[in-house]
N, C-alpha and C positions, 0 to 999 in steps of 0.2 A: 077274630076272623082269619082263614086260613088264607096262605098267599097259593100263588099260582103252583101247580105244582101234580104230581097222581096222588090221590084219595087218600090211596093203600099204603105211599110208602112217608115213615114216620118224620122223613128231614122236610118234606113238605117242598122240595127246591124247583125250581125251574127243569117243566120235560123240553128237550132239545130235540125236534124229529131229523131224524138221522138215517129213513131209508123207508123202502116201502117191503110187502113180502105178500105171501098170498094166504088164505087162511080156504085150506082143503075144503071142498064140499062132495056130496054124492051126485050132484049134477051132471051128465054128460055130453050136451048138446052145447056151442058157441061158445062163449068169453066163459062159461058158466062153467064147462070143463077144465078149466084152469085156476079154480078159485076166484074167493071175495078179495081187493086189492085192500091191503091194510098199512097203516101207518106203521115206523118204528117209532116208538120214542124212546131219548137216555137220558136219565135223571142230570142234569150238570155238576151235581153235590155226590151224590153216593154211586151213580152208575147204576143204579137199576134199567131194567130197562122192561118195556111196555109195548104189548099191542093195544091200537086203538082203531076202531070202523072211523073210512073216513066220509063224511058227512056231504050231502047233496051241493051245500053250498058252497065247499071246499074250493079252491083256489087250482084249477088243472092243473095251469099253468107252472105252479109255486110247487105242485105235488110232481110234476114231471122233474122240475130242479132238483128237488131233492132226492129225485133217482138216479138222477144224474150224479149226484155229488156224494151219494153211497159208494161210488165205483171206487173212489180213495178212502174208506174206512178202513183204521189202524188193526195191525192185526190181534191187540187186546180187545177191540169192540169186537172183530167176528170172533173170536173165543168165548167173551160173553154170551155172544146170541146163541153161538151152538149148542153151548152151556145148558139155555133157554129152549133146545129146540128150536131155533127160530132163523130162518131161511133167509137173509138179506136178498131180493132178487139184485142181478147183475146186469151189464150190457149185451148177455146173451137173452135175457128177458125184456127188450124193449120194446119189439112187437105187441107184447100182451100189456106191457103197460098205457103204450101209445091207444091200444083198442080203447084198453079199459078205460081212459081218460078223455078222447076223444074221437072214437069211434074209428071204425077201421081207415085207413088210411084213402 
């Protein structure tokens, strides 16, 4: 049985979510013009790191934290992600998160 972990990546370890980002769309009307909001995650074992959609039942709350707490990512992780292509949003983006999570203010 596999332990918890991404699918794809071989050590199988524990993903750590570590930030949110947005995943572009062609939409250009509302919250929709700014992209779908997406998880980070980072493997704890090897560093890979992963986008994942986050789910209806998701936790706002726990997902706003953890935007929060992107704002101190080391500067080896945003190297990785840029590496990756992949856009950590920052406390310049907390309007769009705050919509995306609990509707406009």
């Amino acid at each position: 049985m596999f332990e918890a972990g991404d699918r794809l990546a071989v050590c199988k370890a524990r993903m750590q979510p570590i930030g949110l980002t947005l995943k572009r769309t062609r939409k250009k009307y509302g919250l929709a013009q700014y992209g779908e909001l997406m998880l980070i995650h980072q493997c704890e074992d090897c560093g890979r790191v992963s986008v994942n959609r986050i789910a209806a039942d998701d936790n706002a709350a726990l997902l706003f934290d953890i935007f929060k707490g992107s704002f101190h990512l080391e500067s080896h992780v945003k190297t990785v992600l840029a590496a990756d292509g992949i856009h950590a949003l920052d406390s310049g983006d907390g309007y769009i998160v705050h919509a995306s999570l609990f509707g406009w203010p």
